[in-house]
C-alpha positions in Angstrom: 21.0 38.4 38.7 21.2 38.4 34.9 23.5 35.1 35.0 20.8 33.6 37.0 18.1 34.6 34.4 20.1 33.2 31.3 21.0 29.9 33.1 17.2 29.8 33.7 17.0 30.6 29.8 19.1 28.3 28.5 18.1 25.3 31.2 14.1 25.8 30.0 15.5 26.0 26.0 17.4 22.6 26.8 14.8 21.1 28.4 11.9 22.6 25.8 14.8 20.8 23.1 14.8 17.5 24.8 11.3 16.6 24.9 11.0 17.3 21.2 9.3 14.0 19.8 8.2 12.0 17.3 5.3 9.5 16.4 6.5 6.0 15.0 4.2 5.0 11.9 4.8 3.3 8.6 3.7 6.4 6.6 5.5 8.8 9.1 2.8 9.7 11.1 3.7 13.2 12.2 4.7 13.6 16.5 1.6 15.2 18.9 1.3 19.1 18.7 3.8 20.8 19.8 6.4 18.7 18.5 9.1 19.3 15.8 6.1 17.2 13.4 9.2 15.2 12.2 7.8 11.7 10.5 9.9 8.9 9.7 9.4 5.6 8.6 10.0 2.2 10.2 13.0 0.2 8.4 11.9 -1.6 5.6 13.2 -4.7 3.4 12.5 -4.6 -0.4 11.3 -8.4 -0.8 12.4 -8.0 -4.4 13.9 -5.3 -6.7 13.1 -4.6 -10.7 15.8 -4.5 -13.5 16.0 -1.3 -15.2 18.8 0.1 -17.6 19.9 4.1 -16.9 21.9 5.2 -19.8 23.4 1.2 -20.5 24.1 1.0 -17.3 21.5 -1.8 -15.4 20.8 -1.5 -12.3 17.9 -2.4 -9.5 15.2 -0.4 -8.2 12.3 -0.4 -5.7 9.5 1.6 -5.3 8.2 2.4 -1.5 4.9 3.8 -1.3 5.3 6.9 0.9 2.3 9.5 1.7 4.4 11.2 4.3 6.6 12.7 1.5 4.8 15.1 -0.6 5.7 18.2 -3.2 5.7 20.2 0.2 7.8 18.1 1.7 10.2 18.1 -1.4 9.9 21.8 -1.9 11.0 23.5 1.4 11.6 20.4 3.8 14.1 17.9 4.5 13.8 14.4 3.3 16.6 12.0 4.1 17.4 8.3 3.3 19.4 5.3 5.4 20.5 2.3 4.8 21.7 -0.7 6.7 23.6 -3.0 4.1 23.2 -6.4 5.5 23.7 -7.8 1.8 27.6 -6.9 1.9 30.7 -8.6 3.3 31.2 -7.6 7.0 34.6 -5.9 5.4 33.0 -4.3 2.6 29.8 -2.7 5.5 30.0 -4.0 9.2 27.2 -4.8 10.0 24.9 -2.7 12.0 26.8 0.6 10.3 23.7 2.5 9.5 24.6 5.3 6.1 23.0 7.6 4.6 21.8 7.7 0.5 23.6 8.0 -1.4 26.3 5.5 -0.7 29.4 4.1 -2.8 31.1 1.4 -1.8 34.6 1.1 -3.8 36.0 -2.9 -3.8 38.5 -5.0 -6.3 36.1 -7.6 -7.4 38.8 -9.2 -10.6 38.9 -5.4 -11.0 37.8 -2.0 -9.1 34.0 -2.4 -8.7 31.6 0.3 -7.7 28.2 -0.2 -6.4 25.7 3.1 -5.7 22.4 3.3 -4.1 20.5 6.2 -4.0 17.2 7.4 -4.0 14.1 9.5 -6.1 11.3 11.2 -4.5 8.1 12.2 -5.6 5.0 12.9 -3.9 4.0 9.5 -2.7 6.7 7.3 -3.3 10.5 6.9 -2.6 12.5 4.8 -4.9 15.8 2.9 -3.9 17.9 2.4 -6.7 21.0 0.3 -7.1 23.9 0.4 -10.0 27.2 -1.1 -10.3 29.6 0.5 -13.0 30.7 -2.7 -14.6 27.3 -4.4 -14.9 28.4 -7.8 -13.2 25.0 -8.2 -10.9 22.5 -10.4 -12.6 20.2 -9.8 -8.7 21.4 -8.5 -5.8 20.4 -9.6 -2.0 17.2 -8.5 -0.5 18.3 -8.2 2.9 19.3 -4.7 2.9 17.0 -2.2 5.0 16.0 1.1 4.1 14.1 4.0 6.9 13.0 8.0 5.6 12.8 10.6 7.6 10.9 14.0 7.5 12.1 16.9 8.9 9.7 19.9 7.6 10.7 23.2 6.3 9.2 25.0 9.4 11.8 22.9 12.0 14.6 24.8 13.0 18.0 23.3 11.1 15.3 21.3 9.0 17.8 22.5 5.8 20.7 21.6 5.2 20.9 19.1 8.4 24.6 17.8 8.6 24.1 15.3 11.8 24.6 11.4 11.7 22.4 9.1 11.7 22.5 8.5 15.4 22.6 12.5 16.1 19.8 12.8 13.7 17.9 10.1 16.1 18.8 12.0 19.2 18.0 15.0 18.3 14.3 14.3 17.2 13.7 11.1 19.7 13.6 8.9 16.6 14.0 5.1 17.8 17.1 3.5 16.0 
């Protein structure tokens, strides 16, 4: 009798876990009620980046307008970035590998080159910024696409979230 109840149990959590969804919307519109109220963002293309210097190091940047992320948001929720580096050699980043910010990729280029991107968040806006530790990038290719996604404080495993991207997806009906 009590294996009967807790297969019951654990069938109605599975199923209560599996219809957990999300809303698609460029300012990650939140899911209906009664969802997890994860947002994310469709994947954007920066048409163009800025040159900024960090410490005499250049690099690129692009600010993203982003309501969905606010100092709530940043304070006790769970913001995290991807990437889809179409801009590389299919040896440096096959394409269709989808990462997550920050990323390094390490290449002999005349000598060892590194490029980072990462990210900045403030209420608002998400920046995508872009370095390489020797300086050698006078522009870099706009064909790289970047997607956000929310997870708030209140969603179970919401913290500290070590899934990838495609678990990530999955787990909150988010469309790749």
């Amino acid at each position: 009798m009590q294996r009967n109840f807790l297969c019951l149990v654990i069938v109605a959590f599975s199923v209560t876990l599996l219809s957990v969804a999300c809303k698609k919307g460029d300012d990650g519109a939140p899911g209906s009620p009664g969802t997890a109220n994860v947002k994310f963002s469709d994947w954007f293309t920066p048409a163009t980046y800025k040159k900024d210097t960090v410490f005499g190091i250049w690099g690129f940047s692009y600010n993203k307008s982003a309501t969905a992320i606010t100092q709530n948001v940043l304070d006790s929720g769970t913001l995290l970035v991807f990437a889809k580096m179409y801009g590389y050699n299919s040896q440096v980043w096959p394409a269709g590998n989808v990462g997550q910010l920050p990323i390094t990729f390490t290449y002999i280029q005349n000598v060892l080159q590194n490029d980072t991107w990462q990210y900045k968040a403030i209420p608002g806006n998400l920046n995508i910024r872009f370095q390489n530790d020797h300086n050698i990038y006078t522009s870099i290719s706009n064909a790289h696409q970047f997607r956000y996604i929310i997870i708030p404080g209140a969603v179970a495993a919401g913290r500290g979230i070590n899934l990838s991207y495609e678990e990530i997806c999955r787990k909150y009906n988010i469309p790749y």
